[in-house]
C-alpha positions in Angstrom: -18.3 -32.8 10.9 -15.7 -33.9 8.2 -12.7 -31.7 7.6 -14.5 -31.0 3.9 -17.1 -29.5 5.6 -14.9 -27.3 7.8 -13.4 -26.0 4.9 -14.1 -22.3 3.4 -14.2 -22.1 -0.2 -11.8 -20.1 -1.2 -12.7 -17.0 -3.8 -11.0 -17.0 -7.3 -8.5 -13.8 -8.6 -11.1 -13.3 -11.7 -14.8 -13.7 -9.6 -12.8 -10.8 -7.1 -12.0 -8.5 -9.9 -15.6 -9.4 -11.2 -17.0 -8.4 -8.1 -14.4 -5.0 -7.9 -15.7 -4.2 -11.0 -19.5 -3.5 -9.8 -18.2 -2.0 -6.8 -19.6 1.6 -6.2 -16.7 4.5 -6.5 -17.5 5.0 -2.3 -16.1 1.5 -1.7 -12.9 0.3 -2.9 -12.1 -3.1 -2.4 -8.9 -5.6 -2.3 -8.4 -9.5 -2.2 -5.0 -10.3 0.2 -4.7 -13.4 2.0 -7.7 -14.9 -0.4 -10.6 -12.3 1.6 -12.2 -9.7 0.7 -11.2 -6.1 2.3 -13.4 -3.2 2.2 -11.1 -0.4 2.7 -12.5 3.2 3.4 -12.3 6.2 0.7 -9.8 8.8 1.8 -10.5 11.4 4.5 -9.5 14.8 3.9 -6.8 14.5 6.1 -5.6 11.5 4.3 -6.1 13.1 0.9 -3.2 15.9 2.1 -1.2 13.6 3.7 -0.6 11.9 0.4 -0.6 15.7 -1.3 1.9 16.5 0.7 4.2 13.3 0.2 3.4 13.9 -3.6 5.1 17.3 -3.5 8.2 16.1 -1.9 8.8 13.6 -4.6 8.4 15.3 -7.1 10.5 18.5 -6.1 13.3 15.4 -5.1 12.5 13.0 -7.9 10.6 14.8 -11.3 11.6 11.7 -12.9 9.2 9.7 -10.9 5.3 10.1 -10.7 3.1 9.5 -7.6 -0.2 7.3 -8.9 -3.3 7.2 -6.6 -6.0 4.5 -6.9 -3.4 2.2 -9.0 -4.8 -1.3 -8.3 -1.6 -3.9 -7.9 -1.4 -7.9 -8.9 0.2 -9.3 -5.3 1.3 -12.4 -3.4 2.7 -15.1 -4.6 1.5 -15.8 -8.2 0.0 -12.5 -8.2 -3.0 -13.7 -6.9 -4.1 -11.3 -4.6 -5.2 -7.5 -5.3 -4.0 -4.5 -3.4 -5.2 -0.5 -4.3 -2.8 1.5 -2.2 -3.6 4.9 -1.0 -0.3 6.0 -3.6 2.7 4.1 -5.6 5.5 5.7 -6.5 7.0 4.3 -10.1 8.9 6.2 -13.3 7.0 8.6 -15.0 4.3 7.1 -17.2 5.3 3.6 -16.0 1.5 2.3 -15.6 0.3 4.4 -18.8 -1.8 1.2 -20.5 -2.0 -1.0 -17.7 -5.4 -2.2 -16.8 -7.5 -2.1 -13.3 -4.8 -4.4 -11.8 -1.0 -3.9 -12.8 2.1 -6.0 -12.1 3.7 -4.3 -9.5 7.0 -5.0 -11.1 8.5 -1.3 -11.8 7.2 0.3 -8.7 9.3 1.5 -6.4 7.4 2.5 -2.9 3.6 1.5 -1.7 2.4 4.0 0.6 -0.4 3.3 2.8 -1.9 6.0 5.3 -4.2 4.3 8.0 -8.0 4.5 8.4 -9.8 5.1 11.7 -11.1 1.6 11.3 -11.4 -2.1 12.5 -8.9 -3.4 10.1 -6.4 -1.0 9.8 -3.9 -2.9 12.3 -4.4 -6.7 10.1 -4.2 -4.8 6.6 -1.9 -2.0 6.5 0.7 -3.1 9.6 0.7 -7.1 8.6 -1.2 -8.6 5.8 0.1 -5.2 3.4 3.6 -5.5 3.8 3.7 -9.2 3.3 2.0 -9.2 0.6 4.1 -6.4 -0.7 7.8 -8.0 0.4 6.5 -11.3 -1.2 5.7 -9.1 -4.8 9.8 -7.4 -4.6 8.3 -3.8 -4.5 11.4 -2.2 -2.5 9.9 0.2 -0.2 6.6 -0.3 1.8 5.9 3.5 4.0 3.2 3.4 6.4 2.1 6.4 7.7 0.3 5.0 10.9 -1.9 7.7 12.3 -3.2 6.0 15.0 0.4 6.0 16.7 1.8 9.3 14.9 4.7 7.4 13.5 5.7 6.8 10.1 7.7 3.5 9.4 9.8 2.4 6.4 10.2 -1.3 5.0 12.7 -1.7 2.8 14.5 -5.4 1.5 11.7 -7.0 0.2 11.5 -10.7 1.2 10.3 -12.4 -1.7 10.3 -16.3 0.2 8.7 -15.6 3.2 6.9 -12.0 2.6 7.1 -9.2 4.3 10.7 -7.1 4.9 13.9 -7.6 6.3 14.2 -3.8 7.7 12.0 -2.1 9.3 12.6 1.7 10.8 9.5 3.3 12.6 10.1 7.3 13.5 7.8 9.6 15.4 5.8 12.5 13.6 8.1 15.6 13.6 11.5 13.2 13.1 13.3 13.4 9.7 13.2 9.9 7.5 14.8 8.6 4.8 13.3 6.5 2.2 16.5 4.7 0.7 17.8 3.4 -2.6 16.1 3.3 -5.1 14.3 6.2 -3.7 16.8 8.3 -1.7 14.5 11.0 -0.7 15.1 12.8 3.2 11.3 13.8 4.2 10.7 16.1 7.3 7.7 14.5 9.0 7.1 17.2 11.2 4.0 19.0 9.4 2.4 15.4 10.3 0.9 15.9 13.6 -1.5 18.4 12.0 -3.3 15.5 10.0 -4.5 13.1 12.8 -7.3 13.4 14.9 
């Protein structure tokens, strides 16, 4: 077999978002790392979780807004396409944007995890890569598969991913820093994870 052969085509940005398009509202899907991802539709308790982070921001920060279902251009070149569970940017900062927006301007990607197969390569490695390498500031992951809630902050725009990374248990206060600066109490938490 020649190396040609070997070789997996690799998908285009546009046939993705073509394919995105058709996608029925049960299914939302992204393109990191040039695959497809088929990531589930929120769970209830997944749905409150972000509720409840929405609430803190906005009591903390009424100049910022909390968007659900944003899709995001990143990677390098923007070439890949990310629809985190919520991003937090200025008020009215995506108002005209299309299906896919630069993620330039937003300030904290927030992913909750799935009881599913892919949770551990998407939201704890391929997500914040691709997240460092776009310069969005603050990456949270609300992991609820090991009740912890970690924070990546210093975007490294080179390599990917983030130069700091603090993981804290459910019930533990965190801090999202600059540009953010927000204290959240993690304890009501534990009541969202099977």
């Amino acid at each position: 077999m020649t190396a040609m052969a070997e070789r997996t085509p690799e998908m285009l940005v546009n046939e993705f978002e073509t394919i995105a398009s058709g996608a029925p509202e049960t299914v939302t899907l992204e393109f990191i790392g040039g695959r497809i991802g088929v990531k589930r539709t929120p769970d209830g308790d997944r749905s409150t979780i972000i509720a409840w982070l929405a609430r803190r921001c906005m009591r903390s920060r009424p100049d910022l807004d909390l968007y659900q279902g944003t899709g995001l251009q990143v990677e390098t070149y923007r070439e890949g396409r990310a629809r985190p569970d919520a991003v937090l940017a200025p008020e009215a900062h995506f108002a005209g944007h299309g299906d896919w927006a630069d993620p330039d301007g937003a300030l904290l990607v927030v992913e909750v995890t799935s009881y599913d197969s892919d949770t551990d390569r998407r939201d704890r490695h391929e997500k914040p890569a691709a997240y460092g390498q776009s310069g969005i500031p603050l990456y949270l992951l609300i992991d609820r598969d090991s009740c912890t809630i970690t924070v990546h902050s210093s975007p490294d725009r080179k390599v990917g991913g983030y130069r700091d990374i603090r993981t804290a248990k459910f019930g533990e206060k965190v801090l999202l820093p600059d540009p953010i600066g927000i204290e959240l109490d993690t304890e009501i938490l534990k009541n969202y994870v099977r």
